[in-house]
C-alpha positions, 0 to 999 in steps of 0.5 A, spaced: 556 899 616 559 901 623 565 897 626 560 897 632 555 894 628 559 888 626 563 887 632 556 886 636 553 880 630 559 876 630 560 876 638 552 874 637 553 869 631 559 866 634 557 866 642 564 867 645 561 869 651 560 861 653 568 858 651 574 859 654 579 861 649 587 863 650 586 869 646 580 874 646 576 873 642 572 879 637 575 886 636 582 885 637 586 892 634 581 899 632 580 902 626 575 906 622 568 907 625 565 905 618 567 898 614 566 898 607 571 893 605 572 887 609 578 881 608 578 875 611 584 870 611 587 864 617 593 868 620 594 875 621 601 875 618 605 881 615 603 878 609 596 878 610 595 886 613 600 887 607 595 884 601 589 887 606 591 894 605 592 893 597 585 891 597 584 897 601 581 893 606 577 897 612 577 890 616 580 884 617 577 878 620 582 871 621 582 865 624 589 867 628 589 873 631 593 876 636 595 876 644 595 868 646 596 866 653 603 865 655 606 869 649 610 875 651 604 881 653 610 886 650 609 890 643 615 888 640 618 885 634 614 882 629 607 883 633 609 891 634 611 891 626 604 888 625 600 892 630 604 898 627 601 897 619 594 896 623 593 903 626 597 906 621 591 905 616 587 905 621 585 898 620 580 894 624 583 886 627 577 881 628 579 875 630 575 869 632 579 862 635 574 856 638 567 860 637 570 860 629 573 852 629 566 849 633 560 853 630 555 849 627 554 852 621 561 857 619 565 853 624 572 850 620 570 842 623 562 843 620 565 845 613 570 841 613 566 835 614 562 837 609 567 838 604 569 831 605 562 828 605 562 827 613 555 826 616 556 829 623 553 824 629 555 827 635 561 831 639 566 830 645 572 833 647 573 839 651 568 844 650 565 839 644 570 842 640 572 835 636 566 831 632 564 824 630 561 822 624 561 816 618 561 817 611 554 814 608 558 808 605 565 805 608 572 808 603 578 806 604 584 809 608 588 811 601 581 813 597 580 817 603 588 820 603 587 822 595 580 825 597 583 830 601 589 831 597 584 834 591 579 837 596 585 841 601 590 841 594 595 838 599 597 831 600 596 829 607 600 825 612 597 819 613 599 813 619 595 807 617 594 801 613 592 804 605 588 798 604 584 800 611 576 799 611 573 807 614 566 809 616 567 812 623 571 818 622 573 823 629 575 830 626 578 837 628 582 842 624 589 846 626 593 842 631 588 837 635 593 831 636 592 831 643 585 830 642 587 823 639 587 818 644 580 820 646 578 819 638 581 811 639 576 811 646 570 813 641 571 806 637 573 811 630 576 807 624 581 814 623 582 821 626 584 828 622 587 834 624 591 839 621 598 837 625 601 831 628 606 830 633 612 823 634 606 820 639 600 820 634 604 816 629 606 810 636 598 811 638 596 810 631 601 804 629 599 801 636 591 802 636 590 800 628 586 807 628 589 811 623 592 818 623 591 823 619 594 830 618 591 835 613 595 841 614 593 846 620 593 851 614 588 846 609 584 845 613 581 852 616 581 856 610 573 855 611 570 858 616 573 865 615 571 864 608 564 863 609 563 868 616 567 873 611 561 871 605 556 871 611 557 878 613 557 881 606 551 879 604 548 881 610 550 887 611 552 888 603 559 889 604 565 887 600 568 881 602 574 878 600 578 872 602 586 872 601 590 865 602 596 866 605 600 859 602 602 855 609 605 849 608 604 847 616 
């Protein structure tokens, strides 16, 4: 398929026209016009650009890209390394942040609810970003914690009572801590996201909402995934999607 091609369905699919980000979403460096192979991953690591080119990729679609608000705009460094691996092998670099975390059917908090058996009952938080749902039958913090140990195959951070009664869950994936007093506002019994930070372990002990950090990593190795498998089976392109180990 042409570049072109692909870069115009996702920017459709995804809807990146409505979000403000802090970073571009879509193409981000060009490469070949024709796209045979595409890899997807969370991060645009050397690692990943590395094991893409063994797999003799023609894109790469990530969750974290390039060019974020505030970072230093000059080529230098890790980012000249990176960029300079992309544009020698003429490797195309699509990256989607917000759109990718917030879609309904392939954004990372849908399926990461649906892994864990959430039912989605609304939204809040800037740009909807955050969702709410229950789980069908009340669990305990600890079963929760042992779920999504085998689910995520890493064992989460957990503030809160083990014995603690859990039905109404408020989740976002990778680093939406500061989402959490806004959880407590919606009455929730526990809030997930990938990180934590010293003030959510204060909030979650004087609150009684429990805390839940499930990796940022963990917990969107999704939603690329199912874009990724998406397009190859749209466009019948061969798709592959490498995970990078991050402990974070």
């Amino acid at each position: 398929m042409h570049r072109d091609e692909l870069e115009n369905h996702l920017n459709q699919l995804l809807e990146i026209s409505r979000f403000h980000d802090y970073c571009p979403n879509g193409l981000q460096v060009e490469g070949h016009h024709t796209i045979h192979t595409l890899v997807s991953g969370v991060t645009a690591s050397l690692d990943l650009l590395q094991a893409a080119i063994t797999a003799k990729a023609d894109a790469i679609l990530v969750h974290h890209g390039y060019f974020w608000r505030g970072e230093d705009m000059r080529i230098t460094g890790i980012k000249s390394r990176r960029i300079a691996l992309l544009m020698t092998h003429a490797i195309n670099l699509f990256a989607y942040h917000l759109p990718l975390d917030v879609h309904p059917q392939f954004g990372n908090n849908a399926l990461l609810g649906k892994k864990l058996g959430l039912v989605e009952t609304g939204r809040f938080g800037d740009q909807d970003i955050v969702v709410q749902g229950e789980f069908t039958q009340a669990t305990t913090l600890g079963a929760l914690g042992e779920k999504i140990s085998r689910t995520l195959l890493r064992k989460p951070m957990m503030i809160g009572d083990r014995n603690k009664s859990i039905c109404r869950i408020a989740w976002c994936t990778g680093a939406a801590q500061s989402y959490f007093e806004a959880a407590i506002r919606q009455g929730v019994d526990a809030f997930i996201t990938g990180e934590i930070s010293e003030q959510s372990v204060h909030a979650a002990r004087e609150s009684g909402v429990a805390f839940i950090a499930a990796g940022h990593h963990a917990t969107e190795r999704y939603g690329v995934q199912a874009l990724g498998d998406h397009i190859a089976q749209k466009f019948g392109i061969r798709h592959q999607f490498i995970d990078i180990d991050n402990p974070v």
